[in-house]
C-alpha positions in Angstrom: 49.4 50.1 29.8 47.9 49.6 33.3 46.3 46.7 35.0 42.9 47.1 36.3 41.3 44.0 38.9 37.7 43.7 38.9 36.5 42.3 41.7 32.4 40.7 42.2 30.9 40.3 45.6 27.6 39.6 44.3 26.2 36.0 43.8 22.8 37.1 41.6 24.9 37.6 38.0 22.1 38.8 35.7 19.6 39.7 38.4 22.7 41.8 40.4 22.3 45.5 39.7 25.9 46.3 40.7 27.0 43.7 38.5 25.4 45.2 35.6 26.5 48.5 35.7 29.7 47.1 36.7 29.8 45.2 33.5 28.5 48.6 31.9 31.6 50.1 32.7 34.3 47.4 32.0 33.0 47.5 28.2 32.9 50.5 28.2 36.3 51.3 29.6 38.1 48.8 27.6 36.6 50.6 24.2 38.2 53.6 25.9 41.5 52.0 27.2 41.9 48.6 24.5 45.9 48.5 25.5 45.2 48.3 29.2 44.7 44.7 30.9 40.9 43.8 32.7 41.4 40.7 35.2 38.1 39.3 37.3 38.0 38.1 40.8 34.4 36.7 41.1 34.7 35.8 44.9 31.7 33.1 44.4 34.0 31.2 42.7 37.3 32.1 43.7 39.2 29.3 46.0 40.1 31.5 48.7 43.2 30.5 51.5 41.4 30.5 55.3 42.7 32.9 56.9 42.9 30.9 59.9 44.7 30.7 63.5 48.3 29.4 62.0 47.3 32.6 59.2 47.3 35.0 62.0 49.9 33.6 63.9 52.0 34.3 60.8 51.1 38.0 60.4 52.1 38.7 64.1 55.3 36.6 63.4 55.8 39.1 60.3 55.1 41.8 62.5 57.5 41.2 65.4 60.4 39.7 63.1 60.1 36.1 63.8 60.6 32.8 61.9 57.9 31.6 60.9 57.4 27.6 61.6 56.6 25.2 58.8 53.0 25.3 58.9 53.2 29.4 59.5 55.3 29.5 56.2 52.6 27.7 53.6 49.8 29.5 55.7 51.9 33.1 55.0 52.6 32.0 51.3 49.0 31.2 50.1 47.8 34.2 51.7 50.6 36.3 49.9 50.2 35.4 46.9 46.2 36.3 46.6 47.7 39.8 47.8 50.2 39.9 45.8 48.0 39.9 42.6 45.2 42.4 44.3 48.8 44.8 45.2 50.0 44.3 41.5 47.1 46.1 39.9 47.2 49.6 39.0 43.0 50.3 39.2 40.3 48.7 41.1 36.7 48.2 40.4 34.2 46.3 43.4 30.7 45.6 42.7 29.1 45.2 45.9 25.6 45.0 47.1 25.2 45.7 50.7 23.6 42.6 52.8 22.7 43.5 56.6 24.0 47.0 56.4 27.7 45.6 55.4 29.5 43.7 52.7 29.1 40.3 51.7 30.8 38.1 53.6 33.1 36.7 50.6 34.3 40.0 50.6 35.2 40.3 53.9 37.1 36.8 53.7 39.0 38.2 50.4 39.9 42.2 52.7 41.4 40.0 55.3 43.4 37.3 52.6 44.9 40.1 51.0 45.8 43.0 53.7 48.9 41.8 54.8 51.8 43.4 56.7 54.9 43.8 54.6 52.8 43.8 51.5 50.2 46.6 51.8 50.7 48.0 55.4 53.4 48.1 58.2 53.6 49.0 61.5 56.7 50.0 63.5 56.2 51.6 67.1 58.0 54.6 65.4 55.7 55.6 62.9 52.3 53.2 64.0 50.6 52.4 60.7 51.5 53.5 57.3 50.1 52.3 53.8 51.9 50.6 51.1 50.2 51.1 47.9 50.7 54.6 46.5 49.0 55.8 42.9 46.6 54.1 42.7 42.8 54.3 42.0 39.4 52.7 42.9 35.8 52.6 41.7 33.1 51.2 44.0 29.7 50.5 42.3 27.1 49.9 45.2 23.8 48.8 45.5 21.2 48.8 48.3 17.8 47.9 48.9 16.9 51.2 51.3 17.9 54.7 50.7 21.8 54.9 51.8 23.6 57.4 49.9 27.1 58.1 49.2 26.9 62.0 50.3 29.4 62.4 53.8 28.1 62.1 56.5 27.1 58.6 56.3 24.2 57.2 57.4 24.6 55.4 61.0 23.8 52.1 60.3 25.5 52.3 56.3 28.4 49.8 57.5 28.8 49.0 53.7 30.5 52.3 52.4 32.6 53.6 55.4 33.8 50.4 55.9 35.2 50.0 51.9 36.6 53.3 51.8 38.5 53.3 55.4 39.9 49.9 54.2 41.3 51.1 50.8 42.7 54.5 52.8 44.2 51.8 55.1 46.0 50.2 52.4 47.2 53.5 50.2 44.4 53.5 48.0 42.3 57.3 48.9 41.8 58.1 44.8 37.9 56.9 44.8 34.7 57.3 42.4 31.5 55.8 43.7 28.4 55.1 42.1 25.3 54.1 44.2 22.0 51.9 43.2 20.0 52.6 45.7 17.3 52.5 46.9 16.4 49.7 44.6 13.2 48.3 46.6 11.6 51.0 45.3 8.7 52.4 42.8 10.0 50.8 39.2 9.5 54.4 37.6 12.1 56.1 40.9 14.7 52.9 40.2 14.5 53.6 36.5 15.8 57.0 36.7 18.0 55.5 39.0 19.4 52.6 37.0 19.5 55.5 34.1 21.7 57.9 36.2 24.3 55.6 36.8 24.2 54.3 33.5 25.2 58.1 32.6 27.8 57.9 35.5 29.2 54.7 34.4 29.7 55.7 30.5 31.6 58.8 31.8 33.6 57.4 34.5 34.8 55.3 31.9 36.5 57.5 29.6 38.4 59.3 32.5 38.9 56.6 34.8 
């Protein structure tokens, strides 16, 4: 039985087109996978630790072996434990519409909560950086309002796709599938047959996934 975290970085709900394929995929894969466990992380709602000066105090404390003070210690623990669950899961899926060329910014707050050393990377001056999560597996649905597609090399100013991927290969996490909504300000009859493709893509994806 595995443990897949679904995680929602857009505010919109019905009117979100990653959410909807997103949600597209969820039914779909639990029809396909009914013993496996589906957990949400809607980051509009979700109370979030700040990941603050004491909070990066902390991480260098954890990185060059020192006590942590009091206040260090309950920053260190919040953060951890918001890790913790995102580390525990076995699959990942992120809905995530791309707002000035990146990721929303409760997004970015929730990378830097849970990428933590000691729990998902290390670094020693032997080996520099080396992941901690191994076998595991992501799907990123993405929308965007221009034309920025998922086919390597990416476009310039696309700081929504590089960025996600280099952050899960950061982490241990390089098995990805990717399905793009773009460009959706558009002619309705192009983002039809869009919408429609990854519809297709999202049904498949989620027997195999």
């Amino acid at each position: 039985m595995a443990r897949l975290l679904y995680i929602e970085a857009s505010p919109l709900k019905k009117r979100s087109h990653t959410i909807e394929f997103a949600r597209a995929f969820l039914a779909a894969y639990g029809d396909a996978n009914p013993n496996d466990t589906l957990e949400t992380v809607d980051l509009w709602q979700e109370a979030l630790p700040p990941f603050d000066g004491a909070t990066i105090e902390a991480k260098f404390a954890v990185l060059r072996k020192n006590e942590f003070t009091p206040t260090q210690a309950a920053k260190w623990a919040a953060v951890r434990d918001v890790s913790r669950r995102f580390n525990a899961a076995d699959k990942y899926v992120f809905s995530v519409p791309m707002w000035n060329f990146g990721v929303p910014y409760p997004l970015k707050h929730y990378i830097d909560v849970i990428t933590l050393a000691g729990e998902n990377w290390t670094w020693t001056p032997q080996d520099g950086y080396r992941s901690l999560l191994a076998g595991k597996k992501a799907l990123l649905i993405y929308s965007s309002a221009g034309a920025y597609p998922v086919a390597q090399p990416p476009d310039p100013v696309d700081f929504q796709k590089p960025y996600l991927r280099h952050w899960l290969s950061f982490i241990g996490v390089h098995e990805l599938e990717e399905i793009n909504i773009a460009p959706t300000l558009s002619d309705p009859a192009l983002v039809s047959r869009i919408k429609d493709d990854a519809s297709a893509q999202a049904t498949a994806l989620a027997r195999s996934f």
